[in-house]
Residue, then its C-alpha position, 0 to 999 in steps of 0.5 A: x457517486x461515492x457511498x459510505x456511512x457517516x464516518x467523520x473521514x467522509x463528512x470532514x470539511x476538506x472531504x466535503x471540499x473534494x466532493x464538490x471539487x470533483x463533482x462527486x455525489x455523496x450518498x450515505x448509508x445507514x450505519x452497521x449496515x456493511x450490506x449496503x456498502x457491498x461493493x466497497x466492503x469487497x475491495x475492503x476485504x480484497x486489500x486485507x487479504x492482499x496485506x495479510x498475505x504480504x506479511x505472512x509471506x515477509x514474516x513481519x509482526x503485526x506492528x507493520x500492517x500499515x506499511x503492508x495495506x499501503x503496498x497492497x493498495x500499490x500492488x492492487x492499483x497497478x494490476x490488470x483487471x478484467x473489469x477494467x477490460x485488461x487495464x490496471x486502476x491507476x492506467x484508467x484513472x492518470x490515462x497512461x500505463x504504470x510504470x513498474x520498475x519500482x516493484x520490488x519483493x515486500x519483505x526480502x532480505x537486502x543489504x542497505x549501504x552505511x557509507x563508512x569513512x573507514x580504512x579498514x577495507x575489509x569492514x562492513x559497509x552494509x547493515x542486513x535490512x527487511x525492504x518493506x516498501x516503495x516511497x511514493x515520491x522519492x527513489x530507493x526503498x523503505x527498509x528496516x533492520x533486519x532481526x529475524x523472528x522464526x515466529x510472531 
């Protein structure tokens, strides 16, 4: 059973062909009625205050809350929960415990190697970058150069 307001992302030709795919039913709400959409507006809080978190503690500007909602909603569906008798979101939907390796801290301070064709040995073979997020279908991280800011 899935629940929303008429928002055109949950009416659009390709939802209604997932909707049927999976045999979801589709039940809508009245519009500005968030009260009728608890249990969705909840974990719509839960993954801003994880977000919201993970950029103030990265002291990124706003202009990153995207890569900060994806990496919350990663965080969120790979974490343990009592609801779900101890098992994450992800291990209850795929059958098979996550894998964690790819975890890092969002927001750390690395160094990202430029692979220079240089002679000289004592040259710098890195740029200073910002990590700020995990590729879903590739190895290694999202990073940005890193410009340091004491406030936003």
């Amino acid at each position: 059973m899935a629940r929303s307001d008429n928002g055109s992302e949950f009416t659009s030709g390709p939802m209604q062909n997932f909707y049927h795919e999976y045999q979801i039913l589709r039940e809508n709400s009245c519009v500005d009625t968030p009260q009728q959409n608890v249990r969705v507006e909840r974990k719509h809080q839960h993954i801003l205050s994880v977000a919201r978190a993970l950029r103030f503690q990265a002291n990124l500007p706003i202009s990153f809350w995207e890569e900060c909602v994806l990496t919350a909603t990663y965080l969120i569906n790979r974490t343990p929960t009592k609801l779900l008798k101890g098992h994450s979101p992800s291990e209850v939907l795929f059958n098979k415990s996550p894998s964690y390796s790819k975890i890092r801290v969002f927001g750390y301070l690395c160094f990202a190697w430029t692979n220079p064709r240089v002679n000289d040995k004592f040259a710098s073979r890195s740029k200073k970058v910002c990590f700020w997020g995990t590729p879903l279908a590739r190895k290694g991280g999202k990073c940005v150069i890193w410009r340091h800011k004491k406030s936003l």
